[in-house]
Backbone as JSON, one array per atom type, in Angstrom:
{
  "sequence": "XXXXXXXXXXXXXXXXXXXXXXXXXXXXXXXXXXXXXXXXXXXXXXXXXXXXXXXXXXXXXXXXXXXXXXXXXXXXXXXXXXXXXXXXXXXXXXXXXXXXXXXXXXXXXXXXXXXXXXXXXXXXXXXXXXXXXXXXXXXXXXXXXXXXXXXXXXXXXXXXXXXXXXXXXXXXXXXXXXXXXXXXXXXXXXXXXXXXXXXXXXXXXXXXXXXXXXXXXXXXXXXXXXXXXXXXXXXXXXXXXXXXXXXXXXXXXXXXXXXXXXXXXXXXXXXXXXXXX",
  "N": [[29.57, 206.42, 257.46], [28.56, 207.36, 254.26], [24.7, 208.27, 253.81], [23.04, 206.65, 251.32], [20.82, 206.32, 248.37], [18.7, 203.6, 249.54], [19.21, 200.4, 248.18], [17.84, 197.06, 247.07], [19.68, 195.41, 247.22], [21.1, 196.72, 249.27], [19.82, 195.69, 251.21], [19.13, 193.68, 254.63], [18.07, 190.85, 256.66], [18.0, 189.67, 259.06], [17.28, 187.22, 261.32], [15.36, 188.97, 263.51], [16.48, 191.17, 263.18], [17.17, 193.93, 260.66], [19.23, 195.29, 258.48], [20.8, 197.89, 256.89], [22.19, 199.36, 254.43], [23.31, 201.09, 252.85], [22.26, 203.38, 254.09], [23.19, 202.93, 256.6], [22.48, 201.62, 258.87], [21.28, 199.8, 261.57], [18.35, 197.79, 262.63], [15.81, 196.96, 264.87], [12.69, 195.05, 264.47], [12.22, 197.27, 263.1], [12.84, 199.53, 264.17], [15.12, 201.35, 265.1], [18.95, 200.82, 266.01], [21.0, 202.11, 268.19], [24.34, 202.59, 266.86], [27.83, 202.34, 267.05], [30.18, 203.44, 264.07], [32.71, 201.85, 263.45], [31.74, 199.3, 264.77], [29.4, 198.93, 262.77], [30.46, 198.84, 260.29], [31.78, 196.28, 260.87], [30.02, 194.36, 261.34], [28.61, 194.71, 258.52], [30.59, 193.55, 256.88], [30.72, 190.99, 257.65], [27.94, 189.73, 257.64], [27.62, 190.15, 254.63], [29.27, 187.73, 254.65], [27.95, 185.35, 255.03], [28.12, 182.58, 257.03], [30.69, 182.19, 256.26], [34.46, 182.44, 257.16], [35.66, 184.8, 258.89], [38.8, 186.14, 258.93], [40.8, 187.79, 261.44], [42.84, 189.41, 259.87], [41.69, 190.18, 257.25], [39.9, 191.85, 258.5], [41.45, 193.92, 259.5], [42.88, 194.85, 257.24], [40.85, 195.82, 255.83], [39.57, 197.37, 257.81], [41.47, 199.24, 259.09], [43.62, 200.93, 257.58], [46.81, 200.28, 256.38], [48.78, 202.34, 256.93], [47.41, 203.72, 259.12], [47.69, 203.85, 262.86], [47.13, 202.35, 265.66], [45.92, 200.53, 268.46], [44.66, 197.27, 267.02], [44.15, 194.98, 268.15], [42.66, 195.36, 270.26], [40.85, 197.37, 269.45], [39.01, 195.8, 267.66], [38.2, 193.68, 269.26], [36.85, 195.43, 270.83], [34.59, 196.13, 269.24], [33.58, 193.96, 267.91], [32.18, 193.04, 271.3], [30.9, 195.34, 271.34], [28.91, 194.5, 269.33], [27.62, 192.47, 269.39], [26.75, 192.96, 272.06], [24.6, 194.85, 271.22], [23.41, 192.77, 269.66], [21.96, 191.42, 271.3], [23.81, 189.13, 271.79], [26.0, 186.15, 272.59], [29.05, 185.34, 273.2], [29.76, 182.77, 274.26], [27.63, 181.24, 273.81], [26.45, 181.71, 270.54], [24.63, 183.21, 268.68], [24.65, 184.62, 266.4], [27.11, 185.76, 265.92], [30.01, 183.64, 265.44], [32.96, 183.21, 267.44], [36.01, 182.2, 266.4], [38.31, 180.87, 267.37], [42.03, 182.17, 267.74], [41.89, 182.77, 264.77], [39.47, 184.28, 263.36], [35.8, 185.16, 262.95], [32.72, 184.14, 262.44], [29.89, 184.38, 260.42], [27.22, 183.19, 261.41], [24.03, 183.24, 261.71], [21.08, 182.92, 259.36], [20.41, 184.29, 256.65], [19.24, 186.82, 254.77], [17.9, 188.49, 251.77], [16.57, 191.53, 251.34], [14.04, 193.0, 249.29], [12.52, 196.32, 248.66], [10.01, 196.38, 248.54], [9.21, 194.33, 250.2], [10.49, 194.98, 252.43], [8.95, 197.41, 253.09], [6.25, 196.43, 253.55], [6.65, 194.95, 256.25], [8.42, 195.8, 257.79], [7.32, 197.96, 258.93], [4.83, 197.71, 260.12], [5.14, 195.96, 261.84], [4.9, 195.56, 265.66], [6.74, 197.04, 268.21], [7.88, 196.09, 270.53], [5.49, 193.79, 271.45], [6.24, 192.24, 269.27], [4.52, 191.11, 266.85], [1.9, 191.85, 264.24], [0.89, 194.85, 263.84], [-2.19, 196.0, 264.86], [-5.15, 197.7, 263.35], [-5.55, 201.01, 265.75], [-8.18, 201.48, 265.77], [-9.68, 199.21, 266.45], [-8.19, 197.64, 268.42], [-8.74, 199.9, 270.6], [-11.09, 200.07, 270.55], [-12.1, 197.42, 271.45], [-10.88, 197.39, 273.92], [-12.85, 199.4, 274.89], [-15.13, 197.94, 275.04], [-14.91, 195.92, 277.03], [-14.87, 197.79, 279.04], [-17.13, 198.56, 279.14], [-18.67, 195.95, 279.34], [-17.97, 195.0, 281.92], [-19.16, 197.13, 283.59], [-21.7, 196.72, 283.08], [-21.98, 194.68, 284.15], [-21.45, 195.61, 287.15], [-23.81, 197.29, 287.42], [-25.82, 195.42, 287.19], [-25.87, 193.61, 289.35], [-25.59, 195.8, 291.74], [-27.87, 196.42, 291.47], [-29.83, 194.46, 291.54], [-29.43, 193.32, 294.51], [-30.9, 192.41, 296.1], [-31.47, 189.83, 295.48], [-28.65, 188.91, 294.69], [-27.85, 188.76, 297.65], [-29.74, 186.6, 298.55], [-28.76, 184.18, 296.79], [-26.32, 183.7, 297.82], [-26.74, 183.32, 300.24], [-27.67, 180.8, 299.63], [-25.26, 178.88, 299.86], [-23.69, 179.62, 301.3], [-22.76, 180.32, 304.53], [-24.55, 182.59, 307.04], [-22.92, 185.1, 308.03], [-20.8, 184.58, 305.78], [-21.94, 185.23, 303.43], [-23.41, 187.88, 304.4], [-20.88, 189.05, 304.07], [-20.46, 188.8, 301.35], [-22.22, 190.21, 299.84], [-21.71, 192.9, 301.5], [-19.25, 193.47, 299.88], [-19.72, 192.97, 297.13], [-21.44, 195.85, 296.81], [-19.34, 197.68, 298.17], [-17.02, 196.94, 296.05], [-18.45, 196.95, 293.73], [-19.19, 200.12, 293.93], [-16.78, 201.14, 293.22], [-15.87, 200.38, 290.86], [-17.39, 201.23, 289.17], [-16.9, 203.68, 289.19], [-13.76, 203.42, 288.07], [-14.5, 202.59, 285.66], [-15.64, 204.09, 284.46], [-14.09, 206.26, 284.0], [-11.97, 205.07, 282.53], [-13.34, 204.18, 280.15], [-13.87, 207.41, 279.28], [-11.31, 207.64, 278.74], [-10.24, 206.28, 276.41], [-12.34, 207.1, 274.9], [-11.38, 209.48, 274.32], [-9.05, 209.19, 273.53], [-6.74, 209.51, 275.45], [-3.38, 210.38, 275.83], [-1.83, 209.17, 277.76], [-2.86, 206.74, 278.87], [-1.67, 203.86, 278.47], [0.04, 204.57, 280.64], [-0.94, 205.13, 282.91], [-2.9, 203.12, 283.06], [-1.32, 200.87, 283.7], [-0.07, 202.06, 285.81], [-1.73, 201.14, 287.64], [-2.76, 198.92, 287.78], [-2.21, 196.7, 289.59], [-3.93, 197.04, 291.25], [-6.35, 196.65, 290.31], [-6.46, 194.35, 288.97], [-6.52, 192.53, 291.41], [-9.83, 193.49, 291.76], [-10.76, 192.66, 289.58], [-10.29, 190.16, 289.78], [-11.97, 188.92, 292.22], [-14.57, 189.73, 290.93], [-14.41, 188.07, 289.26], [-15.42, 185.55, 290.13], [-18.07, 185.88, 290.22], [-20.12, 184.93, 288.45], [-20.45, 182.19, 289.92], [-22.61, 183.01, 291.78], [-24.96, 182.78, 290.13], [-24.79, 180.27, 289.07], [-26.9, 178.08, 289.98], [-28.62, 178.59, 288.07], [-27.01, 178.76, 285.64], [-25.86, 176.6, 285.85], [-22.77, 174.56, 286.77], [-20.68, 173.67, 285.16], [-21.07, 176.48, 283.1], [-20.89, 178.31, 285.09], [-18.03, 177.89, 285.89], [-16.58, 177.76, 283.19], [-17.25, 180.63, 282.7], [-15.99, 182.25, 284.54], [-12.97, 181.18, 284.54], [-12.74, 183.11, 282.02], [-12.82, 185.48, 282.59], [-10.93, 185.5, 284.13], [-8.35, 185.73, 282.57], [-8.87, 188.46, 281.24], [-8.08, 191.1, 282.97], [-5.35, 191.1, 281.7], [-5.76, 190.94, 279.07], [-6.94, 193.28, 278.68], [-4.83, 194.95, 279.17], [-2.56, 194.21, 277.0], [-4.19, 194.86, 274.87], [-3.89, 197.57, 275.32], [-1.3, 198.08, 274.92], [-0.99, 197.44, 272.34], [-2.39, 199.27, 271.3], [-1.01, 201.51, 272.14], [1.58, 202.27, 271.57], [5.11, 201.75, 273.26], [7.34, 203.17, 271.82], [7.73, 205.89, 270.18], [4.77, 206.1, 269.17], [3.11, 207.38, 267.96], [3.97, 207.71, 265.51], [4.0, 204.83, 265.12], [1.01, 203.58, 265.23], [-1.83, 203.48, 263.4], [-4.46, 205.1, 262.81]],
  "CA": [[29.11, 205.85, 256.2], [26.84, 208.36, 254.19], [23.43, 207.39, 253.39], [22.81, 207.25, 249.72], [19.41, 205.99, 248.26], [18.67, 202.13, 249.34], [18.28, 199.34, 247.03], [17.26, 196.04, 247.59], [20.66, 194.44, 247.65], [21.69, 197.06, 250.52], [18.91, 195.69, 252.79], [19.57, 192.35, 254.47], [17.68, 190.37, 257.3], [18.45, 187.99, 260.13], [16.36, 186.9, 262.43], [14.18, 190.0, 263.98], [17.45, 192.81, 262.5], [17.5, 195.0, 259.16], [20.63, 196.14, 258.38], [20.14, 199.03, 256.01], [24.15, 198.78, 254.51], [23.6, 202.06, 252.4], [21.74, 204.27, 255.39], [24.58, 202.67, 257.81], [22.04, 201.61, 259.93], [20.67, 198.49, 262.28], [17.07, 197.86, 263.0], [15.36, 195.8, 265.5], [11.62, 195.15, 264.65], [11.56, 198.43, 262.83], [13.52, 200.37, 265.38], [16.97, 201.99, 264.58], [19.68, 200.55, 266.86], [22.34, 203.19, 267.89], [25.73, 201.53, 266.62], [29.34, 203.27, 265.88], [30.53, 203.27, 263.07], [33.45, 200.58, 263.23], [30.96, 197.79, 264.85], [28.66, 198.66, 262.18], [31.41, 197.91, 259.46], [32.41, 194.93, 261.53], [28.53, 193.56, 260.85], [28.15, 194.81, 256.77], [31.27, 192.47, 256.21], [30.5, 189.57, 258.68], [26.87, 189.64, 256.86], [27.9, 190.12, 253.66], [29.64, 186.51, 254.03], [27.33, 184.68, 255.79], [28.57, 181.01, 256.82], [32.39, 181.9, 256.31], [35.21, 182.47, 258.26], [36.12, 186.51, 258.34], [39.91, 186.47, 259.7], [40.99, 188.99, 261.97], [43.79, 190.05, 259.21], [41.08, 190.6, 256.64], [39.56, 192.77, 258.78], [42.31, 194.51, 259.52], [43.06, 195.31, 256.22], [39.23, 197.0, 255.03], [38.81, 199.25, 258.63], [42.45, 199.66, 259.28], [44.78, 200.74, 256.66], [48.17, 200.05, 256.76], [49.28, 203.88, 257.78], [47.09, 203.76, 260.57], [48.35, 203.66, 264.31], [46.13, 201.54, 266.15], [45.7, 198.64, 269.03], [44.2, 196.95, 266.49], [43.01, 193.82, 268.67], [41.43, 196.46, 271.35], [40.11, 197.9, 268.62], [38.22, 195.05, 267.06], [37.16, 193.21, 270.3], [35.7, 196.47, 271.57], [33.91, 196.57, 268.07], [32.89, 192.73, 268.45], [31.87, 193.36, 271.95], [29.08, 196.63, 271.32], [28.26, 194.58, 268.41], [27.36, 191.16, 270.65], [25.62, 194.13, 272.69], [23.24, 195.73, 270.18], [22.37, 191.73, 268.93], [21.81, 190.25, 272.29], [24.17, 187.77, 271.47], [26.82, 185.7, 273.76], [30.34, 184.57, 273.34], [29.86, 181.22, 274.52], [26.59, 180.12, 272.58], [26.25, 182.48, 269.63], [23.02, 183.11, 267.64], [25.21, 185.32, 265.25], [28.8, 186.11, 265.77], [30.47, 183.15, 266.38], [34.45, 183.39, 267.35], [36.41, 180.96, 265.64], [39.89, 180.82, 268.08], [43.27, 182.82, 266.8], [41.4, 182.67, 263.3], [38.83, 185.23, 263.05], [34.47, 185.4, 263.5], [31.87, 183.57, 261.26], [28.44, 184.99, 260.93], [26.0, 181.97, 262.01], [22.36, 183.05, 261.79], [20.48, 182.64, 258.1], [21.01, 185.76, 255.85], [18.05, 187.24, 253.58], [18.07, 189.75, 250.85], [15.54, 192.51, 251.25], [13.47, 193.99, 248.66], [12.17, 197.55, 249.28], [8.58, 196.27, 248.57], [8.95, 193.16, 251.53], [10.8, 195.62, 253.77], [7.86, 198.35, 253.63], [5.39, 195.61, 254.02], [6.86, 194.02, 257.57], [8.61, 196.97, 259.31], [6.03, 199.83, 259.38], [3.85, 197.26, 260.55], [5.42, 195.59, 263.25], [4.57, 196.38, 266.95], [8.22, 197.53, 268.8], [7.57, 195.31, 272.02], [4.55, 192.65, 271.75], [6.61, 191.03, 268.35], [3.24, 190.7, 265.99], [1.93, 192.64, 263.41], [0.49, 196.14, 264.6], [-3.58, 195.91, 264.53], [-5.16, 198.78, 263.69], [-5.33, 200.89, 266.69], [-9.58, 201.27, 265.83], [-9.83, 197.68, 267.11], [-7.75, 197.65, 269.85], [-9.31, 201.15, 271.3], [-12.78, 199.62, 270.57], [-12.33, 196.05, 272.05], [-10.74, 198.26, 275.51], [-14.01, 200.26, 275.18], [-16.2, 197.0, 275.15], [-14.75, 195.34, 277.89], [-15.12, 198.54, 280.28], [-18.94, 198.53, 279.26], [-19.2, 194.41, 280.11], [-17.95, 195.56, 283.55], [-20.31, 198.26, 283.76], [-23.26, 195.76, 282.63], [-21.49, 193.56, 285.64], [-21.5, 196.38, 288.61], [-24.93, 198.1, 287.55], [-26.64, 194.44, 287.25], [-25.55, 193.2, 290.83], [-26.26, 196.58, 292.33], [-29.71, 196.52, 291.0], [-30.77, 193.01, 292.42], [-28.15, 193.33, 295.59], [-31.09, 191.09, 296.93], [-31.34, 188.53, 294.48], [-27.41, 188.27, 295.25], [-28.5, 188.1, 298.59], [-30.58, 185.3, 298.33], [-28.06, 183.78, 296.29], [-25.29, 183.86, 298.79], [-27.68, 182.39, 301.11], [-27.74, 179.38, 299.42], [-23.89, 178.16, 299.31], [-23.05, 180.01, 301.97], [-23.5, 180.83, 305.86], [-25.13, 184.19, 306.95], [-22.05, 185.83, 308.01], [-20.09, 184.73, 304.64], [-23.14, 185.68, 302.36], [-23.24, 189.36, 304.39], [-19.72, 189.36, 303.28], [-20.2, 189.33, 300.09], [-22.85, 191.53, 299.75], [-20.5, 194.25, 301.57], [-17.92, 193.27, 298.85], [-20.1, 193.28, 295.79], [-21.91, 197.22, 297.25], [-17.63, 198.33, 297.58], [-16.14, 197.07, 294.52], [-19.3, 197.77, 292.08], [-18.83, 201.65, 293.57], [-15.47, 201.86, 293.1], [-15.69, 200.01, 289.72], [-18.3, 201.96, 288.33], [-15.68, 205.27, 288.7], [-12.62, 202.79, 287.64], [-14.86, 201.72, 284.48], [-16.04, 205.4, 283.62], [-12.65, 206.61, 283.68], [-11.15, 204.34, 281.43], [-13.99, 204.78, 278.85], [-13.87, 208.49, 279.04], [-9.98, 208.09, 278.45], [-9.6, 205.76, 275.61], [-12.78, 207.52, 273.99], [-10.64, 211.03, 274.16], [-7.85, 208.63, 273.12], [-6.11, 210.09, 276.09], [-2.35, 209.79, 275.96], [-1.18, 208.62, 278.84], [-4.07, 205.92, 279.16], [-1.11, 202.77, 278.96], [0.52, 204.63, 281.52], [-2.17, 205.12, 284.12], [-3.24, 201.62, 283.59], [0.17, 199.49, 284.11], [0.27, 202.16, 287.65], [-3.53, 200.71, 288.44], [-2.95, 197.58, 287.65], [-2.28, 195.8, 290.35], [-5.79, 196.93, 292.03], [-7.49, 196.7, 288.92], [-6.45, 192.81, 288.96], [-7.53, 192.54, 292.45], [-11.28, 193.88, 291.48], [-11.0, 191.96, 288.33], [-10.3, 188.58, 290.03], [-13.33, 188.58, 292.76], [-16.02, 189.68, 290.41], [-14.32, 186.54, 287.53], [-16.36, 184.71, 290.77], [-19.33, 186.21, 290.1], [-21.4, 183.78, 287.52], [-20.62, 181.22, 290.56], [-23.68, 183.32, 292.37], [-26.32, 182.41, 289.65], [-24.3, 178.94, 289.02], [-28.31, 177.42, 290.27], [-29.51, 179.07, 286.76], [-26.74, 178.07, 284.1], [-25.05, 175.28, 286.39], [-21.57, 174.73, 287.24], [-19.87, 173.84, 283.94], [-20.98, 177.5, 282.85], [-20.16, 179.22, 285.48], [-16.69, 177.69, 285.4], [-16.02, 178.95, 282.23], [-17.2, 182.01, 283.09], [-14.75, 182.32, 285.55], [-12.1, 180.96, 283.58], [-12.84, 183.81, 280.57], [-12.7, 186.79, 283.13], [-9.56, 185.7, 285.1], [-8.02, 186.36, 281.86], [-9.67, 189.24, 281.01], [-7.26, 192.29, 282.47], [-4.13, 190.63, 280.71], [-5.89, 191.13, 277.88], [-6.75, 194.5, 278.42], [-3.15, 195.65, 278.93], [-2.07, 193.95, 276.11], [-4.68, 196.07, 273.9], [-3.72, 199.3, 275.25], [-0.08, 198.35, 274.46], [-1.27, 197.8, 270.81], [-2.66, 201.03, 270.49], [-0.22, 202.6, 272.49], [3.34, 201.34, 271.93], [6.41, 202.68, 273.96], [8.53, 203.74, 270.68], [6.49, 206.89, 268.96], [3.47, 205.92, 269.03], [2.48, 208.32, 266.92], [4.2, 207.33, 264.21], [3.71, 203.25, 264.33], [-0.02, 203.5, 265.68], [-2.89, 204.01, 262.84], [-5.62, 205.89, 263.33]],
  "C": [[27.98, 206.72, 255.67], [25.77, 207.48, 254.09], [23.27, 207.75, 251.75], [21.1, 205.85, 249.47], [19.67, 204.16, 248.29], [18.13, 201.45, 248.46], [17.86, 198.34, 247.37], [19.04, 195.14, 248.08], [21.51, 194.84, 248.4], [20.57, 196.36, 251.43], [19.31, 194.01, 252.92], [18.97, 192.3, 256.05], [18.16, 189.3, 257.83], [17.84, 188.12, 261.07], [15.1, 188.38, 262.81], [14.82, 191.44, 263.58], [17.04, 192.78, 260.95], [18.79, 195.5, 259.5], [20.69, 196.55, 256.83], [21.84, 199.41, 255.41], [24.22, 200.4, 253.63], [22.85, 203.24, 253.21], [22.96, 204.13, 256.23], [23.4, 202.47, 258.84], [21.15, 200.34, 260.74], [19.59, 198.59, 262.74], [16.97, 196.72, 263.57], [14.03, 195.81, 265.27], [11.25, 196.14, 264.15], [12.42, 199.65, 263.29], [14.81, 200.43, 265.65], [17.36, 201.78, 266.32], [20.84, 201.52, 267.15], [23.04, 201.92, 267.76], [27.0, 202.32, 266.04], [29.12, 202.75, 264.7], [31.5, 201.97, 262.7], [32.76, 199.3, 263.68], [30.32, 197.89, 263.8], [29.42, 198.07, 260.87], [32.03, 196.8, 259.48], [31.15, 193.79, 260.86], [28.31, 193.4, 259.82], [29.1, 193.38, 256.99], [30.98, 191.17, 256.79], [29.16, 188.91, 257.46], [27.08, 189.55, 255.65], [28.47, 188.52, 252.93], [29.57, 185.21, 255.03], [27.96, 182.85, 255.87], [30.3, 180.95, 256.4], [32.81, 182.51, 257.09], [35.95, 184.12, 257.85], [37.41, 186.76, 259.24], [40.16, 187.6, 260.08], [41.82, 189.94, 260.69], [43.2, 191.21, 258.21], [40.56, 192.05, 257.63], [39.54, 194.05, 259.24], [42.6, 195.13, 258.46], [42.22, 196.11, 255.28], [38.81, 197.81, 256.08], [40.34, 199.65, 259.36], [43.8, 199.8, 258.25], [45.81, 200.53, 256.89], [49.14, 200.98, 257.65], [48.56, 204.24, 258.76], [47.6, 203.08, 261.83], [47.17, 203.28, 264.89], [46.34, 200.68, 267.21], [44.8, 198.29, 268.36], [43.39, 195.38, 267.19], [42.24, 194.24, 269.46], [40.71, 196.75, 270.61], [38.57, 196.98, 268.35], [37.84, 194.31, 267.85], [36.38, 194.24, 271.04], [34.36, 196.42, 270.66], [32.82, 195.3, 268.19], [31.85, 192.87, 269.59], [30.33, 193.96, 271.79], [28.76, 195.78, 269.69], [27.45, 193.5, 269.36], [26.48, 191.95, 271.3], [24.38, 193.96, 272.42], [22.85, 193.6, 269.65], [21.43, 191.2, 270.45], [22.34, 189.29, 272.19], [25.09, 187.42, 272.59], [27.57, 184.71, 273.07], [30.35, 183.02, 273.19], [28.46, 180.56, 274.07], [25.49, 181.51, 271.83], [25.17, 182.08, 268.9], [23.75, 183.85, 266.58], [26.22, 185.52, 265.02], [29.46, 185.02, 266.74], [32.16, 183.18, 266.14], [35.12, 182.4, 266.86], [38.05, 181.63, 266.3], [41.23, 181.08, 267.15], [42.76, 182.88, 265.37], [40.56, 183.91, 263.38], [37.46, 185.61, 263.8], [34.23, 185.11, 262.11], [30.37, 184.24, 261.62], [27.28, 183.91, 260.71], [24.51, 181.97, 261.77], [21.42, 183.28, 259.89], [20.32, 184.17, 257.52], [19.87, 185.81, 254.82], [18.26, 188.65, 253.11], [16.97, 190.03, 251.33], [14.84, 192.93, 250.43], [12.73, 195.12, 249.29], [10.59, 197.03, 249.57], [8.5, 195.57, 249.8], [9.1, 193.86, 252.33], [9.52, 196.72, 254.19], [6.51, 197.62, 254.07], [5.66, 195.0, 255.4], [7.01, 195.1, 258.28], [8.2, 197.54, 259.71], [5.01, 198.95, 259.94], [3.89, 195.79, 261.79], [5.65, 195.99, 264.9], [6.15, 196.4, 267.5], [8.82, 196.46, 270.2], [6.92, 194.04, 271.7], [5.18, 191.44, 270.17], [5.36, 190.15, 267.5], [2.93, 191.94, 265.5], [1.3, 193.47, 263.95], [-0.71, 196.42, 264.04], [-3.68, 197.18, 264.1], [-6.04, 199.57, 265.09], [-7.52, 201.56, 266.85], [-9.83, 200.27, 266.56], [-9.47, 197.73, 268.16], [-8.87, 198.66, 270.71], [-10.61, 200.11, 271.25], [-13.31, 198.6, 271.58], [-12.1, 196.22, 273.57], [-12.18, 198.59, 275.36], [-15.13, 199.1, 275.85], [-15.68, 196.49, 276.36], [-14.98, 196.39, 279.16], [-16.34, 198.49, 280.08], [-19.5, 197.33, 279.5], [-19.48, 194.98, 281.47], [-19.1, 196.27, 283.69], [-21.67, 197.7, 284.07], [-23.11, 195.2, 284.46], [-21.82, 194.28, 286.77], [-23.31, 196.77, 288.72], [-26.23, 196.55, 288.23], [-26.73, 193.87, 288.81], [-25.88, 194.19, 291.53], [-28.11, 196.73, 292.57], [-30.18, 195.4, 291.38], [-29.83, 192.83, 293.38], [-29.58, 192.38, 296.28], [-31.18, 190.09, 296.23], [-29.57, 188.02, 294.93], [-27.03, 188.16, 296.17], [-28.53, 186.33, 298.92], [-29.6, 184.05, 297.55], [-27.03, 182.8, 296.57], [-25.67, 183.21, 299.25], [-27.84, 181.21, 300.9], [-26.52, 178.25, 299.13], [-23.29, 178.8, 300.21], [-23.28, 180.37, 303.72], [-23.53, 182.12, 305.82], [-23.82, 185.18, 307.09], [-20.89, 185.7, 306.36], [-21.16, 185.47, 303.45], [-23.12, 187.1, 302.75], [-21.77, 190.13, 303.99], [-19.53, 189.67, 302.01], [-21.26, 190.17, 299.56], [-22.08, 193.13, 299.83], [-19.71, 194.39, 299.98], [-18.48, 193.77, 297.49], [-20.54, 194.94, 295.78], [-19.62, 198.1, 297.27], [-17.8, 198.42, 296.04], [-17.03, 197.54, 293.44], [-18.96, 199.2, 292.44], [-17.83, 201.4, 292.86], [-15.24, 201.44, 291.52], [-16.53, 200.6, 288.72], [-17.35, 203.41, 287.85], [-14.88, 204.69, 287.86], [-13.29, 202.72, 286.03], [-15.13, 203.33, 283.88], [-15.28, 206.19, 283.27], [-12.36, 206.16, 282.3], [-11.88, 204.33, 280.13], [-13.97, 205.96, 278.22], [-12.52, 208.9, 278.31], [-9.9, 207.46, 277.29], [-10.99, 206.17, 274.51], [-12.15, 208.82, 273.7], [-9.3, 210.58, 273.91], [-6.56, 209.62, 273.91], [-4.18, 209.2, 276.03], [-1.53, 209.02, 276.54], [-2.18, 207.59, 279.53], [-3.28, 204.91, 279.9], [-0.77, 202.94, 280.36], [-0.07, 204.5, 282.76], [-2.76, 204.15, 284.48], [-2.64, 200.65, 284.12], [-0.27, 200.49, 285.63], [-1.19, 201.55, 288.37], [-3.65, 199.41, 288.43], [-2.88, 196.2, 288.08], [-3.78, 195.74, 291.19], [-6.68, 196.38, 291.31], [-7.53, 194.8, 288.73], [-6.54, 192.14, 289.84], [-9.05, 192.64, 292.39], [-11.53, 193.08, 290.35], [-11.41, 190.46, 288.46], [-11.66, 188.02, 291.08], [-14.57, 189.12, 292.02], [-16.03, 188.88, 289.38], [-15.23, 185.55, 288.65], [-17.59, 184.87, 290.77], [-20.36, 185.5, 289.29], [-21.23, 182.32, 288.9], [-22.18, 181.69, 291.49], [-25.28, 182.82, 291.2], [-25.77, 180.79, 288.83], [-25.67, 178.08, 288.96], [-28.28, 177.17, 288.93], [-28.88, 178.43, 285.69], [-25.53, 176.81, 284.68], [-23.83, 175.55, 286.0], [-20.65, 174.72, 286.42], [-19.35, 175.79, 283.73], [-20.06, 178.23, 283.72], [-18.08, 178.92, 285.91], [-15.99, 178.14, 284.43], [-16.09, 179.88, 282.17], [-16.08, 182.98, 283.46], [-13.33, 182.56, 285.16], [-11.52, 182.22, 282.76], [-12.29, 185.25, 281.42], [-11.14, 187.66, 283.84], [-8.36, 186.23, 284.32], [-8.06, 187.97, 281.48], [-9.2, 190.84, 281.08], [-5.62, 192.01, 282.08], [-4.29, 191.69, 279.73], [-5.97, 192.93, 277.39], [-5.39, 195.17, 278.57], [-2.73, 195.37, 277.76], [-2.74, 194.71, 275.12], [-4.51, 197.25, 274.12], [-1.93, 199.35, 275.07], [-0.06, 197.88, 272.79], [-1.57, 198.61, 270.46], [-2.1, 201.86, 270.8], [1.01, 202.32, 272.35], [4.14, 202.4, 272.48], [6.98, 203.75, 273.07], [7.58, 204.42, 269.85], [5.84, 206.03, 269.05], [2.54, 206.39, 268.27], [2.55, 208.11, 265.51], [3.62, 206.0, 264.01], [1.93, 202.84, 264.86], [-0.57, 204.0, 264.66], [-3.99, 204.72, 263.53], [-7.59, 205.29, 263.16]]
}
């Protein structure tokens, strides 16, 4: 199907697809779906008559001419098939192509015209993965930056009164559990002081491969994350137990969140292209 210049009444929406009818081409979220050619002509017409019944014959008759040699039902359940594929859909409880027995296929899911203006407003600005609109990636980067310099605040502060958190210990805990966590807090602040200076150094040099390096760290990183979200329980005395409950609470969260902002500023699909600057 060539591409000739789109108008508004080639573009057409269902659910989270574009289907671009004068490009010839299927989008998910933004993000061109490979698709032959005969499923994709299977979809224009299905779409085209949303809520009716598209008999096999018909459809026989607009992608198989008459002088063509064909298995024409191989044909068109293979076509069905990689189309069912590319939607995520299923046979037996259809979100879009549903089969209607010896009769044909009806197209099921709510059908919207496009204008060029709506379509450049949603797609260029939808994330490929997380399914929400695509921040810009200033924010994200920034709000990563801030949370490695909390930490930072967190390791340097506990290092620097290691007897105050001492003394601390000492009071909720017996001597051998209290020298325990002393050890623990002297570890993990080193090792979190490198972990934290890293990750600043990388997402201020907007290093490329940041997401990547963090999903492979990220099981330690949520290990070290989760015994220092216990850490406001050591001055618990000072802002009592409520607080440091929520404290707690706010932190355990805390490297979710950061993954989820370095897959806003970094998405899988170009990144280059759907990531601002």
């Amino acid at each position: 199907m060539a591409a000739t210049p789109t108008s508004p009444a080639n573009l057409v929406r269902f659910g989270i697809f574009e289907l671009d009818l004068a490009a010839g081409e299927l989008r998910k979220s933004g993000i061109r779906i490979r698709l032959q050619e005969q499923p994709f002509q299977v979809l224009s017409i299905l779409v085209c008559r949303p809520g009716e019944i598209v008999t096999r014959e018909e459809l026989q008759q607009k992608l198989w001419p008459a002088d063509t040699f064909v298995d024409f039902d191989h044909s068109l359940n293979t076509a069905i098939n990689k189309l069912r594929e590319a939607l995520n859909d299923s046979a037996a409880s259809p979100r879009y192509i549903e089969t209607i027995p010896r009769r044909g296929y009806r197209f099921v899911a709510p059908v919207e015209r496009v204008t060029l203006v709506e379509r450049s407003a949603t797609t260029e600005a939808i994330h490929p993965e997380l399914q929400l609109r695509l921040p810009h990636r200033t924010l994200s980067r920034s709000l990563f930056a801030l949370i490695q310099v909390m930490y930072l605040i967190f390791y340097l502060e506990a290092l620097f009164h290691l007897n105050g958190v001492d003394r601390a210990a000492d009071n909720v805990l017996p001597p051998r559990a209290s020298f325990a966590v002393v050890v623990i807090v002297i570890v993990t602040g080193g090792v979190g002081i490198v972990l934290r200076c890293y990750l600043l150094s990388a997402i201020a040099f907007d290093y490329g491969r940041l997401r990547q390096n963090f999903e492979r760290l990220f099981l330690p990183i949520l290990v070290l994350d989760q015994l220092w979200a216990l850490s406001p329980f050591l001055i618990a005395s000072k802002i009592g137990f409520g607080a440091a409950f929520a404290a707690t609470a706010a932190l355990l969260y805390v490297p979710f969140s950061e993954r989820t902002l370095l897959r806003m500023a970094y998405p899988a699909n170009n990144p280059a292209k759907l990531a601002g600057t």
